[in-house]
PDBQT receptor file of N, H, CA, C and O in Angstrom, charges set to zero:
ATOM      1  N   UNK A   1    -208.000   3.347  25.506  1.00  0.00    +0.000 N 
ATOM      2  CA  UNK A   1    -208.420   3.807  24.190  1.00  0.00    +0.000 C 
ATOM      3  C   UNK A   1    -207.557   4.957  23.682  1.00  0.00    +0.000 C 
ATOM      4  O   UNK A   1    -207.572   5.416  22.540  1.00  0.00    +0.000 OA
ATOM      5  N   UNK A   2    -206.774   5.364  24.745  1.00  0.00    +0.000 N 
ATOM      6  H   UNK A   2    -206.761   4.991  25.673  1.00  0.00    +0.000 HD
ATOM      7  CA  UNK A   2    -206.035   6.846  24.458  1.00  0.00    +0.000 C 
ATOM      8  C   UNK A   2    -204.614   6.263  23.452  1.00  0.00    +0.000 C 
ATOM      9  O   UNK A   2    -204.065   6.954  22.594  1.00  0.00    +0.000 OA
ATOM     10  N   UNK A   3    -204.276   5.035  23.771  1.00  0.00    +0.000 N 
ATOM     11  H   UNK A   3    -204.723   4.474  24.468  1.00  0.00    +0.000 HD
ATOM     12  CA  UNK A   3    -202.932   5.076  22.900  1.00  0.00    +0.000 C 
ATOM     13  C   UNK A   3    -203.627   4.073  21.176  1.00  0.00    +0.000 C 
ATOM     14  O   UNK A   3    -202.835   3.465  20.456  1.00  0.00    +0.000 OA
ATOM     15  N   UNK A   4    -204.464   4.110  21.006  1.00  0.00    +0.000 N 
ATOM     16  H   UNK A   4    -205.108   4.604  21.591  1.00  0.00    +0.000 HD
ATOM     17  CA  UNK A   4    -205.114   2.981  19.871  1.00  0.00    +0.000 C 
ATOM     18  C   UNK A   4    -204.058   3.947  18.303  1.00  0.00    +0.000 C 
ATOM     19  O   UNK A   4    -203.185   3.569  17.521  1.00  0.00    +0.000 OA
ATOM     20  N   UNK A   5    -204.764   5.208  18.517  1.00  0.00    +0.000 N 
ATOM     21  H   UNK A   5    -205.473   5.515  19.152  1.00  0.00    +0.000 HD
ATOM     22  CA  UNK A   5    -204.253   6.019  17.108  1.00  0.00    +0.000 C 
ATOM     23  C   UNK A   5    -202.750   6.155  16.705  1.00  0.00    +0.000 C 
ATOM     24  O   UNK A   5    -202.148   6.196  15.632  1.00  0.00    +0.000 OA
ATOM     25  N   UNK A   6    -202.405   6.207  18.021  1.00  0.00    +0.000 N 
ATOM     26  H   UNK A   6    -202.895   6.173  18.892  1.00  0.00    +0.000 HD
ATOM     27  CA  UNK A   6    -200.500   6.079  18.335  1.00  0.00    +0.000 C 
ATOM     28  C   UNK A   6    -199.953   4.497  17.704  1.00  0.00    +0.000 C 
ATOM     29  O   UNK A   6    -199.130   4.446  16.790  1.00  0.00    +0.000 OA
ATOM     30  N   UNK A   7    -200.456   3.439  18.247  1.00  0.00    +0.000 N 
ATOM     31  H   UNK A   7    -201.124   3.480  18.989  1.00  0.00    +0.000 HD
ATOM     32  CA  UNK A   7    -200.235   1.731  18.258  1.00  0.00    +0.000 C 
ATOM     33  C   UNK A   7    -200.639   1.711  17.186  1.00  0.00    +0.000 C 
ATOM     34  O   UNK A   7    -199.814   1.086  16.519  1.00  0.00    +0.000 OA
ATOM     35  N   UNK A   8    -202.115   2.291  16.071  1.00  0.00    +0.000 N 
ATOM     36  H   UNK A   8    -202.785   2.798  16.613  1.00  0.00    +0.000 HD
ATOM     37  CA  UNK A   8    -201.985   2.408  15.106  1.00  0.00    +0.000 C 
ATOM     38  C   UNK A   8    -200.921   3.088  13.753  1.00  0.00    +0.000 C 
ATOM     39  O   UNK A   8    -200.612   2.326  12.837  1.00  0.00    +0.000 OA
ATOM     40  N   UNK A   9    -200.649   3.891  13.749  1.00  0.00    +0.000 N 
ATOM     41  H   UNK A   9    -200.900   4.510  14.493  1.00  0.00    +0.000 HD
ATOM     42  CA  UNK A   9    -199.951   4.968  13.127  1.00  0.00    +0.000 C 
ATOM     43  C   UNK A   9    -198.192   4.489  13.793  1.00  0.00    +0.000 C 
ATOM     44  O   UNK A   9    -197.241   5.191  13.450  1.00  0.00    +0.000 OA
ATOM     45  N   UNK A  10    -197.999   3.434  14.602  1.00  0.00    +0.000 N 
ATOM     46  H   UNK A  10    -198.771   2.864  14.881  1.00  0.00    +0.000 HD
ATOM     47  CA  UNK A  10    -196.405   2.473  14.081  1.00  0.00    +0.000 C 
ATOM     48  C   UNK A  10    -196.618   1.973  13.770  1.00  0.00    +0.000 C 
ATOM     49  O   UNK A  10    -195.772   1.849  12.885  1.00  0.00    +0.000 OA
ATOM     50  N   UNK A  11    -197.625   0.881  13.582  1.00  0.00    +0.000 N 
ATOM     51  H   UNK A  11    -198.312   0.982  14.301  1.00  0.00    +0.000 HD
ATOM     52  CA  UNK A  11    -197.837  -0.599  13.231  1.00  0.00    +0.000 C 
ATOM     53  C   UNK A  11    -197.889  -0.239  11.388  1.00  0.00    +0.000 C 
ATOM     54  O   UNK A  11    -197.448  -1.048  10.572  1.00  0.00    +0.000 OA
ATOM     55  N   UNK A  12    -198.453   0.992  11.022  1.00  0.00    +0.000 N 
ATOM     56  H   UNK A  12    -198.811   1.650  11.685  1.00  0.00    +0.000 HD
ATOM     57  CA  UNK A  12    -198.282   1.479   9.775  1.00  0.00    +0.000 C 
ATOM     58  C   UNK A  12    -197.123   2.209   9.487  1.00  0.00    +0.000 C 
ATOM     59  O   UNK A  12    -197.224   2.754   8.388  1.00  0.00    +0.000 OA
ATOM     60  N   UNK A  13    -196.289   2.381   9.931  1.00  0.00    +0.000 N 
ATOM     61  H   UNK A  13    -196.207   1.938  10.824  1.00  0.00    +0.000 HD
ATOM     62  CA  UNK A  13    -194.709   2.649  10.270  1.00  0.00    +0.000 C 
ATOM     63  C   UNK A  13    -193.733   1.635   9.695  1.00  0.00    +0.000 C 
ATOM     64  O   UNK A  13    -192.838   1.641   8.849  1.00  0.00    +0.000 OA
ATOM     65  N   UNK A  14    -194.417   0.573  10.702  1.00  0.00    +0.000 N 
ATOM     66  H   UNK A  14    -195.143   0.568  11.389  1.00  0.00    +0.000 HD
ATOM     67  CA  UNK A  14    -193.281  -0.747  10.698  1.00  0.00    +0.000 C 
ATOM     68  C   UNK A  14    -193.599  -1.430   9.700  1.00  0.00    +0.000 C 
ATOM     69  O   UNK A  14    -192.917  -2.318   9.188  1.00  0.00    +0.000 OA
ATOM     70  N   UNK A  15    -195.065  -0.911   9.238  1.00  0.00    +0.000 N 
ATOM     71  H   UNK A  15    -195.619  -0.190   9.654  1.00  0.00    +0.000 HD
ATOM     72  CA  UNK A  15    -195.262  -2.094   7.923  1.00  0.00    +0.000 C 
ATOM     73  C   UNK A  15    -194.764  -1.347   6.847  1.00  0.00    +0.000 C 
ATOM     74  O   UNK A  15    -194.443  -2.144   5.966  1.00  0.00    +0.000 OA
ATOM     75  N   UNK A  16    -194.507   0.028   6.440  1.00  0.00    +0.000 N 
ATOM     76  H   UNK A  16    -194.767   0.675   7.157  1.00  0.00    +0.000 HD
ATOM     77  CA  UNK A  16    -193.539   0.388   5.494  1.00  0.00    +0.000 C 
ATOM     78  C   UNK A  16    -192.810   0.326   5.380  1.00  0.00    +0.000 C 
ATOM     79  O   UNK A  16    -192.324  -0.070   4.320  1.00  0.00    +0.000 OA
ATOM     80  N   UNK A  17    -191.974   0.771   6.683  1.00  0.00    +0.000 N 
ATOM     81  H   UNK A  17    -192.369   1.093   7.544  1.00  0.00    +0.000 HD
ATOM     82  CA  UNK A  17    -190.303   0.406   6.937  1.00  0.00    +0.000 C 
ATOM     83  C   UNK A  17    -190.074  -1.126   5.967  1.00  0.00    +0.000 C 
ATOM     84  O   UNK A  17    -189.304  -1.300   5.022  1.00  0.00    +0.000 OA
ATOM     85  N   UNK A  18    -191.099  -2.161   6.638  1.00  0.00    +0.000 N 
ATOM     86  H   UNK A  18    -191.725  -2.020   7.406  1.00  0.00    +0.000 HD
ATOM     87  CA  UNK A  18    -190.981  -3.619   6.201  1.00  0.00    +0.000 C 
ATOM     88  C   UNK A  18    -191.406  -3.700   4.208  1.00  0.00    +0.000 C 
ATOM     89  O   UNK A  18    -191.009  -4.627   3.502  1.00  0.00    +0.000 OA
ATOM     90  N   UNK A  19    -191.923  -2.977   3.885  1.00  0.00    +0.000 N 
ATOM     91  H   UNK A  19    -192.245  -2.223   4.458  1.00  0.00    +0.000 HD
ATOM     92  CA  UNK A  19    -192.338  -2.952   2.452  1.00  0.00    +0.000 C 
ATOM     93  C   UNK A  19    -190.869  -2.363   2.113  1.00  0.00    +0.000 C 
ATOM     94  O   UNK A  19    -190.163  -2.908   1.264  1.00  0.00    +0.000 OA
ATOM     95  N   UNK A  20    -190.504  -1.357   2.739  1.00  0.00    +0.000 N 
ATOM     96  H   UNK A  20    -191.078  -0.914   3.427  1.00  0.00    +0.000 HD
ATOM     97  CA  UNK A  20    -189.074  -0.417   1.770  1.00  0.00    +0.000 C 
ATOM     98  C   UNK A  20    -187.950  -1.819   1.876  1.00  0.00    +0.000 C 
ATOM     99  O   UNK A  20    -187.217  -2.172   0.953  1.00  0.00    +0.000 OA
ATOM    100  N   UNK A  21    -188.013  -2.290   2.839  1.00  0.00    +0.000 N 
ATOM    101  H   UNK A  21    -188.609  -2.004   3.589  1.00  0.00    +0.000 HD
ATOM    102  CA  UNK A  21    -186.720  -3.361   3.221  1.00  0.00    +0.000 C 
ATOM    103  C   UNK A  21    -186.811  -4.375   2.337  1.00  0.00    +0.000 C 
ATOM    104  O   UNK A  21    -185.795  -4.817   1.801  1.00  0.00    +0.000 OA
ATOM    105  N   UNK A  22    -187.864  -4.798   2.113  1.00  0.00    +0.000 N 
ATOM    106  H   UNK A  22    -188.689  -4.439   2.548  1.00  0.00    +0.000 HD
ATOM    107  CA  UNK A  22    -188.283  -5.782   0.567  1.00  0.00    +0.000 C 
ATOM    108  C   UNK A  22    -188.052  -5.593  -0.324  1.00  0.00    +0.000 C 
ATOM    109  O   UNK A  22    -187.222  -6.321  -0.867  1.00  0.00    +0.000 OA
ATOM    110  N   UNK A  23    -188.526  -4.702  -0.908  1.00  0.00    +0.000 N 
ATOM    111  H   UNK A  23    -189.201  -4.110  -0.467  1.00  0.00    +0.000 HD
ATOM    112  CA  UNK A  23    -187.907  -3.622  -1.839  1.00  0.00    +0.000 C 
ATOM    113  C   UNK A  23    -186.845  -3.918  -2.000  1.00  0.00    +0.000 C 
ATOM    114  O   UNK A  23    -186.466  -4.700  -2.871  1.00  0.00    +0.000 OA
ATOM    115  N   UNK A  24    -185.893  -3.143  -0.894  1.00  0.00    +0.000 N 
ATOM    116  H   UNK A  24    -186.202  -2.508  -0.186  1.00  0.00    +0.000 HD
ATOM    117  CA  UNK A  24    -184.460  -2.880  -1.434  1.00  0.00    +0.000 C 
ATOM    118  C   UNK A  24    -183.451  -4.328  -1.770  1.00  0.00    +0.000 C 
ATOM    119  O   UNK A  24    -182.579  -4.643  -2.580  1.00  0.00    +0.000 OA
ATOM    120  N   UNK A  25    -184.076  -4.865  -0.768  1.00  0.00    +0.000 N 
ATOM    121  H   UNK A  25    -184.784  -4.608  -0.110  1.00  0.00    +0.000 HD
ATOM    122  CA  UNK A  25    -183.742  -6.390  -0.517  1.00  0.00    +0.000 C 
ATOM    123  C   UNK A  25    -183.588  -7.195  -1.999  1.00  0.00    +0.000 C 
ATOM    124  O   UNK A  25    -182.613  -7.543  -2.665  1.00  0.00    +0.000 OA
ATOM    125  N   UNK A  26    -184.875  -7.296  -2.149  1.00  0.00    +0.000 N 
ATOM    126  H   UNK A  26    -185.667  -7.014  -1.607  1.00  0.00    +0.000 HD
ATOM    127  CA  UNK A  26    -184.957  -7.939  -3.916  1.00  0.00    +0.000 C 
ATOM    128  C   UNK A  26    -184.849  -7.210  -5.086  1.00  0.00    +0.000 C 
ATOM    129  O   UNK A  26    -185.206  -7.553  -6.213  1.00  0.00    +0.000 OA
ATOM    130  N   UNK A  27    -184.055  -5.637  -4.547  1.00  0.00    +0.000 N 
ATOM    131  H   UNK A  27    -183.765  -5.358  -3.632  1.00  0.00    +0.000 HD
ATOM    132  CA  UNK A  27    -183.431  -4.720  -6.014  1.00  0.00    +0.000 C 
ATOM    133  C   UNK A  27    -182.273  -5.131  -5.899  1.00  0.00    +0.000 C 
ATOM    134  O   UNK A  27    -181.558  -4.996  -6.892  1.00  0.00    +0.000 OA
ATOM    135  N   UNK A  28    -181.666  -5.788  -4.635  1.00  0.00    +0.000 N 
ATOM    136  H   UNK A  28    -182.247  -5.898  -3.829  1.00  0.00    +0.000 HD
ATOM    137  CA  UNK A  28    -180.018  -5.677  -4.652  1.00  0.00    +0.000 C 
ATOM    138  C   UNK A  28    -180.237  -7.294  -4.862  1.00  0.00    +0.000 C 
ATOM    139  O   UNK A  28    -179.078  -7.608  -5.134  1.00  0.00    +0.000 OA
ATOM    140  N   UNK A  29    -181.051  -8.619  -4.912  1.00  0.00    +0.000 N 
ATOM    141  H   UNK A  29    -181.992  -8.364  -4.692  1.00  0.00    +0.000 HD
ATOM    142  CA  UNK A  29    -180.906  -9.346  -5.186  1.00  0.00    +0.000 C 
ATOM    143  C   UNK A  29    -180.967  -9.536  -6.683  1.00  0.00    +0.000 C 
ATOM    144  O   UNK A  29    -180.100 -10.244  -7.195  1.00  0.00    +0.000 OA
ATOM    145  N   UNK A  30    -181.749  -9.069  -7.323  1.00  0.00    +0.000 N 
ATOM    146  H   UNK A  30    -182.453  -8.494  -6.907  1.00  0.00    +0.000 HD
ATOM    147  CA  UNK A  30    -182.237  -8.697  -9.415  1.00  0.00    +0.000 C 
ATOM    148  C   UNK A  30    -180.720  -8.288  -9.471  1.00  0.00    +0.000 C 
ATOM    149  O   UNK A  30    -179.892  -8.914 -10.134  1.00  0.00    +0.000 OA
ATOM    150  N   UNK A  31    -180.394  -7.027  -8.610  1.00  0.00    +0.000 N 
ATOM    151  H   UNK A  31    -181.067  -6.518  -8.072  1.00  0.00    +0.000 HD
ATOM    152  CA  UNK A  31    -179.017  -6.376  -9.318  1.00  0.00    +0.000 C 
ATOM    153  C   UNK A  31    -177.763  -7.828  -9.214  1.00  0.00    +0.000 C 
ATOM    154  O   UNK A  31    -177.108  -7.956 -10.248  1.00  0.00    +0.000 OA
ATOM    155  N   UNK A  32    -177.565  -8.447  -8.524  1.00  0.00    +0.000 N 
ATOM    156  H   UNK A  32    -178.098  -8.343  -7.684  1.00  0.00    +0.000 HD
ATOM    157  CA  UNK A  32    -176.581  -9.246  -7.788  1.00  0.00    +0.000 C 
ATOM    158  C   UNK A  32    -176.638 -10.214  -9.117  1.00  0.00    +0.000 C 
ATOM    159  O   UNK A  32    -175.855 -10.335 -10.060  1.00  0.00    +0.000 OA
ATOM    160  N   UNK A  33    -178.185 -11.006  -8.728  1.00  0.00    +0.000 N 
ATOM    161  H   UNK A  33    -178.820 -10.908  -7.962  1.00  0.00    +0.000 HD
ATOM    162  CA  UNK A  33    -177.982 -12.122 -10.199  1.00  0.00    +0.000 C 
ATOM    163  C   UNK A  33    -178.024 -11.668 -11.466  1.00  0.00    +0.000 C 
ATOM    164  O   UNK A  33    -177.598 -12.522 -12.244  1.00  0.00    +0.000 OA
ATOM    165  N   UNK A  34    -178.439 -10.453 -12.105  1.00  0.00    +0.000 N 
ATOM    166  H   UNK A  34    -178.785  -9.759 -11.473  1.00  0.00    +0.000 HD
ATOM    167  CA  UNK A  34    -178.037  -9.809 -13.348  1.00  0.00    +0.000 C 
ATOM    168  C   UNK A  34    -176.840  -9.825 -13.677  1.00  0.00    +0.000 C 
ATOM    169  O   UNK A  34    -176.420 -10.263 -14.748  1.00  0.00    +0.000 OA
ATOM    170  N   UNK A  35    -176.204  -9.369 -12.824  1.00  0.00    +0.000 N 
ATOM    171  H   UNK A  35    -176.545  -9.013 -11.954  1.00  0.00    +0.000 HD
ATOM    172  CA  UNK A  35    -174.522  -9.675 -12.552  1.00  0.00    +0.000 C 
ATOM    173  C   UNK A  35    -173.673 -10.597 -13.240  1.00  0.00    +0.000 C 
ATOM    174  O   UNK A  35    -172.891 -10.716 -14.183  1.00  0.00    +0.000 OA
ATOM    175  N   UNK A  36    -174.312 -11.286 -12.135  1.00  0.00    +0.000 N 
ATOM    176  H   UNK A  36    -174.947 -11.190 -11.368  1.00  0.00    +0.000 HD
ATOM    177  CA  UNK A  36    -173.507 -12.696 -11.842  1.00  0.00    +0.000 C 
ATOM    178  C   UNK A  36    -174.161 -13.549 -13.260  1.00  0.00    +0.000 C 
ATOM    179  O   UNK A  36    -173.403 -14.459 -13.597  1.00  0.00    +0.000 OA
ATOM    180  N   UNK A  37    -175.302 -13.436 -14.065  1.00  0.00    +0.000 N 
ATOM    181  H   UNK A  37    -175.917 -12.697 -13.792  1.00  0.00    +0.000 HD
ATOM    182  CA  UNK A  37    -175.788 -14.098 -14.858  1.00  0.00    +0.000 C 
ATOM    183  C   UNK A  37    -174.839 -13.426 -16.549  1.00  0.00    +0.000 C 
ATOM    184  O   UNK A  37    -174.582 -14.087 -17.555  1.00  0.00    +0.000 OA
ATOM    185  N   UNK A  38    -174.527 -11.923 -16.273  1.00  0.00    +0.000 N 
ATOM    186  H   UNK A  38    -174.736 -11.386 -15.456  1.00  0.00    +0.000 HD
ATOM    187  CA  UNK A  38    -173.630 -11.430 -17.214  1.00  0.00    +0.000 C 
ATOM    188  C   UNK A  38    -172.061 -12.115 -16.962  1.00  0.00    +0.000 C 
ATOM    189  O   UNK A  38    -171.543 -12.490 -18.014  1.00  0.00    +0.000 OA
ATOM    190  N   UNK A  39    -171.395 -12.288 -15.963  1.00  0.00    +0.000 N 
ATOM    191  H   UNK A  39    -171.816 -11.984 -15.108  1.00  0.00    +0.000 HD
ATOM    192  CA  UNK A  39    -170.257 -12.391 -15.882  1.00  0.00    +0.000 C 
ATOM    193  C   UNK A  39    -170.096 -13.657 -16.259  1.00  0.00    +0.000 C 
ATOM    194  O   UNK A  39    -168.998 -13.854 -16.779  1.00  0.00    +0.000 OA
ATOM    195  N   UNK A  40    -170.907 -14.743 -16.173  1.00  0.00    +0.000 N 
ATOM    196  H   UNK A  40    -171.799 -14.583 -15.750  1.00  0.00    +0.000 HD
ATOM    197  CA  UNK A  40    -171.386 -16.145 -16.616  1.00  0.00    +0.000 C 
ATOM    198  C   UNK A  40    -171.514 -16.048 -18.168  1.00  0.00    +0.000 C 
ATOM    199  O   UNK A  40    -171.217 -17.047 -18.824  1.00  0.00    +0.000 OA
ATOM    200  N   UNK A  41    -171.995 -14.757 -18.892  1.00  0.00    +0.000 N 
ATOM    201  H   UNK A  41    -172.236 -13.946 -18.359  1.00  0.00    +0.000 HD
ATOM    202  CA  UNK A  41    -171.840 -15.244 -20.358  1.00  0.00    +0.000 C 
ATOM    203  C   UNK A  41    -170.620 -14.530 -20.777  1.00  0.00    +0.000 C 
ATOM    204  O   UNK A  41    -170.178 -14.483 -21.925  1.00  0.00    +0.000 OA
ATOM    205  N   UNK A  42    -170.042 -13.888 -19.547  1.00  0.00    +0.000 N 
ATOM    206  H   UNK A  42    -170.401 -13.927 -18.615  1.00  0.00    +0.000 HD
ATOM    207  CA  UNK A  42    -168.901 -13.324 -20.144  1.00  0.00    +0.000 C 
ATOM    208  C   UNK A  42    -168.159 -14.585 -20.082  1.00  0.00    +0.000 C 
ATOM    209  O   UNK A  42    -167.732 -14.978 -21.167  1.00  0.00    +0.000 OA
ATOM    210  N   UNK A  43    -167.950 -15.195 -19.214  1.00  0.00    +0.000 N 
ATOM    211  H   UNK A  43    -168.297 -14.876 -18.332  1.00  0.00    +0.000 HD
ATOM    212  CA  UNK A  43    -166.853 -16.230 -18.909  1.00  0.00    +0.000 C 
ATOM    213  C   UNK A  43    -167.320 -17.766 -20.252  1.00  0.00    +0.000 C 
ATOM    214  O   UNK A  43    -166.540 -18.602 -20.709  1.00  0.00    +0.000 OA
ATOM    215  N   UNK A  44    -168.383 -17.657 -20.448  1.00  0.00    +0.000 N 
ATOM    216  H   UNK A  44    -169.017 -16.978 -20.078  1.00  0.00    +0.000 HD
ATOM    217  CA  UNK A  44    -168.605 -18.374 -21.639  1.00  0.00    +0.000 C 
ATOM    218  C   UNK A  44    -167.846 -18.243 -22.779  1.00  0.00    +0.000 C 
ATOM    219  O   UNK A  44    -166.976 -18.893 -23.358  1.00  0.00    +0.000 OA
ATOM    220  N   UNK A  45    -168.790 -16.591 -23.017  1.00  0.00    +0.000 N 
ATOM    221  H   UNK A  45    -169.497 -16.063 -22.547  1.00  0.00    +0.000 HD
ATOM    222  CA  UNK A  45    -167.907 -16.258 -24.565  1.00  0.00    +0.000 C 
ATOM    223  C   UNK A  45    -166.206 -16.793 -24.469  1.00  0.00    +0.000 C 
ATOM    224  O   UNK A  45    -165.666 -17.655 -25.163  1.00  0.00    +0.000 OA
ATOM    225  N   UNK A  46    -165.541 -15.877 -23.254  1.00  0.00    +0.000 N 
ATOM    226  H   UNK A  46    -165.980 -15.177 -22.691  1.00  0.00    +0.000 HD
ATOM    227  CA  UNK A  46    -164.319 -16.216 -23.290  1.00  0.00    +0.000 C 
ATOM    228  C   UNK A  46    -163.235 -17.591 -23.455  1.00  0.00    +0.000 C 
ATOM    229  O   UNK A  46    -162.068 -17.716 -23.825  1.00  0.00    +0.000 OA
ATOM    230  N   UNK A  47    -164.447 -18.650 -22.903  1.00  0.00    +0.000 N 
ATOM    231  H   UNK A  47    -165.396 -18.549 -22.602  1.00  0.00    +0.000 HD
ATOM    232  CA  UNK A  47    -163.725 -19.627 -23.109  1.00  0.00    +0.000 C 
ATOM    233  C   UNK A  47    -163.831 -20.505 -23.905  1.00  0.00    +0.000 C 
ATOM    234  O   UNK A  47    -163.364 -21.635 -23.769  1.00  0.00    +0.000 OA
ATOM    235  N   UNK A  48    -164.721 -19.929 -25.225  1.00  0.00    +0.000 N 
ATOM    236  H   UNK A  48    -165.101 -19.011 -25.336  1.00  0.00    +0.000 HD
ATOM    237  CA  UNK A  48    -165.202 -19.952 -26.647  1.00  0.00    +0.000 C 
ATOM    238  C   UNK A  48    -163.169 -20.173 -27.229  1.00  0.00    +0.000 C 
ATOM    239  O   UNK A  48    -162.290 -19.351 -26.971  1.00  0.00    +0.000 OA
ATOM    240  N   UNK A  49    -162.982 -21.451 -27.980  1.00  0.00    +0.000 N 
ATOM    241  H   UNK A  49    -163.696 -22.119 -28.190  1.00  0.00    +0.000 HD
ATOM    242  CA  UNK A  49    -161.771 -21.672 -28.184  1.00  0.00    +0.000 C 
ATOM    243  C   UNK A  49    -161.591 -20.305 -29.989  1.00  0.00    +0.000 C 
ATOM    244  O   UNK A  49    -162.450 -19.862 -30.752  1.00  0.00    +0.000 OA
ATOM    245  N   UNK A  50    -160.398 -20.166 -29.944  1.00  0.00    +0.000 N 
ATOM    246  H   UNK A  50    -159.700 -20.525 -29.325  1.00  0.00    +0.000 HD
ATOM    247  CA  UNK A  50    -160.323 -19.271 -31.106  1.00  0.00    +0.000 C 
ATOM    248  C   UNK A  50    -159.947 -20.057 -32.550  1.00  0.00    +0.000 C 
ATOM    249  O   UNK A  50    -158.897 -20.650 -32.796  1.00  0.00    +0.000 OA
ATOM    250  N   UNK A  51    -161.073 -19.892 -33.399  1.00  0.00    +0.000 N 
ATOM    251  H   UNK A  51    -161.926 -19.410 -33.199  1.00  0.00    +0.000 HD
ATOM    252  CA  UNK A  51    -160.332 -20.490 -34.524  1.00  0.00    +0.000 C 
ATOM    253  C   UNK A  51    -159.142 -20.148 -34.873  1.00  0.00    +0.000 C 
ATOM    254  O   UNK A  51    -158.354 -21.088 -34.969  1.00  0.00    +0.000 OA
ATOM    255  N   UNK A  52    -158.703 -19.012 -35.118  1.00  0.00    +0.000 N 
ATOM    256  H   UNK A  52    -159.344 -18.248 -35.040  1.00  0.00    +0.000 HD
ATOM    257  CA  UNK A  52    -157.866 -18.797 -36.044  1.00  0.00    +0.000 C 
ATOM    258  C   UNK A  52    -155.883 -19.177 -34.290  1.00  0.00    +0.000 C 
ATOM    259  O   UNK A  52    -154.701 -18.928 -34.528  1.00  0.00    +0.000 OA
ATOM    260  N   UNK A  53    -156.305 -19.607 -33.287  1.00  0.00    +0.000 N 
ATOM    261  H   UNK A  53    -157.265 -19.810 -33.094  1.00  0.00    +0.000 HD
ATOM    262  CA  UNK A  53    -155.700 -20.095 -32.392  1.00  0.00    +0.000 C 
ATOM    263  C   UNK A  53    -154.495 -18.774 -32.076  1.00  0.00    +0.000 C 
ATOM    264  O   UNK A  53    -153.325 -19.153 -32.111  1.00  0.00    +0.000 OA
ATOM    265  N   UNK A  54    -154.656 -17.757 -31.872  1.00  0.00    +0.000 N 
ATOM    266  H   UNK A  54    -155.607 -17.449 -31.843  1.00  0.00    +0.000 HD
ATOM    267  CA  UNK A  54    -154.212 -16.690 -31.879  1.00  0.00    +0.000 C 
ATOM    268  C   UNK A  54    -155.213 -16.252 -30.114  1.00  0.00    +0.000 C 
ATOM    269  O   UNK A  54    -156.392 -16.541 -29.910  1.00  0.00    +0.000 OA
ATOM    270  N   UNK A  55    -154.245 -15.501 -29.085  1.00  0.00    +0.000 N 
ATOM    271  H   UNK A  55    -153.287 -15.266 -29.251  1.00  0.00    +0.000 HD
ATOM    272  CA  UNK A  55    -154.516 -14.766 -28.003  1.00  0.00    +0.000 C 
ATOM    273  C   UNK A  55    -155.378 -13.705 -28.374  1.00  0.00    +0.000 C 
ATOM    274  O   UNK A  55    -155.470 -13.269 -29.522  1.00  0.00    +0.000 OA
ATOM    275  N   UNK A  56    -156.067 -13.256 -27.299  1.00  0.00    +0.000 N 
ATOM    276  H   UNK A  56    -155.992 -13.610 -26.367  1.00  0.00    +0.000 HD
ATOM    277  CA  UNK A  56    -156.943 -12.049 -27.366  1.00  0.00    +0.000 C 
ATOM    278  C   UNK A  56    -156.177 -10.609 -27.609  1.00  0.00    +0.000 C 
ATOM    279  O   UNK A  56    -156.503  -9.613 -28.255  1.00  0.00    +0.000 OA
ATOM    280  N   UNK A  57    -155.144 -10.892 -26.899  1.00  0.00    +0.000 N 
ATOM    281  H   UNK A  57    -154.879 -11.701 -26.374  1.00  0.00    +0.000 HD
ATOM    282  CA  UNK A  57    -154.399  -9.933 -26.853  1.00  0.00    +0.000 C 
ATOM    283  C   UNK A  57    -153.817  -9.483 -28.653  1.00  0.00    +0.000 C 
ATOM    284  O   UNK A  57    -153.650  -8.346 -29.095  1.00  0.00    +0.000 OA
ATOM    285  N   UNK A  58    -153.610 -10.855 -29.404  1.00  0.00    +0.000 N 
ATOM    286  H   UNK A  58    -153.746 -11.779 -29.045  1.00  0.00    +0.000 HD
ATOM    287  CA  UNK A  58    -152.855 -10.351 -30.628  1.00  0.00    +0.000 C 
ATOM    288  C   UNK A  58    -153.949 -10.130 -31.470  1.00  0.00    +0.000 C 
ATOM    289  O   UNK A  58    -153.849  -9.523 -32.536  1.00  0.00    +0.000 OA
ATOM    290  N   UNK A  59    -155.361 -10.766 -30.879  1.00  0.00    +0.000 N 
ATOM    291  H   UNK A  59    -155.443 -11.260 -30.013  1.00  0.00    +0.000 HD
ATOM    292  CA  UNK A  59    -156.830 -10.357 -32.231  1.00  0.00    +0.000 C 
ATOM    293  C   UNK A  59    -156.664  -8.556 -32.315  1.00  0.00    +0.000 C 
ATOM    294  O   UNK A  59    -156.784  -7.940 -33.374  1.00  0.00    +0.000 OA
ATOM    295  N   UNK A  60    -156.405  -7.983 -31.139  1.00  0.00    +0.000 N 
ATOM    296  H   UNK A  60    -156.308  -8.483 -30.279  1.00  0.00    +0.000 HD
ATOM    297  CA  UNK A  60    -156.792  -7.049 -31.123  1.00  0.00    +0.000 C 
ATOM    298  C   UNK A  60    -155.354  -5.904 -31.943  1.00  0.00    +0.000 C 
ATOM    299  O   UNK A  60    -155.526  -4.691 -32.068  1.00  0.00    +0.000 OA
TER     300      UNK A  60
């Protein structure tokens, strides 16, 4: 009975540790496909043909 409060008080340890790791886990997954879902409309726009048939380089 002497170690119950101890075996308690990790097991509530490991289950935060395990909540923060989730966490971070599916902030860096949101951050990753935000990303990757921007660089996707970047690569859209870009390959949007130009009317006036002129480079990016000379629009500007």
């Amino acid at each position: 009975m002497d170690g119950k409060p101890y075996a308690a008080a990790l097991t509530n340890i490991q289950r935060f540790a395990a909540a923060q790791a989730r966490y971070y886990l599916s902030a860096t997954f949101i951050i990753s496909y935000y990303y990757d879902s921007c660089m996707n409309k970047l690569e859209i726009i870009r390959d949007i043909p130009n009317p006036r048939g002129l480079g990016l380089e000379q629009q500007l």
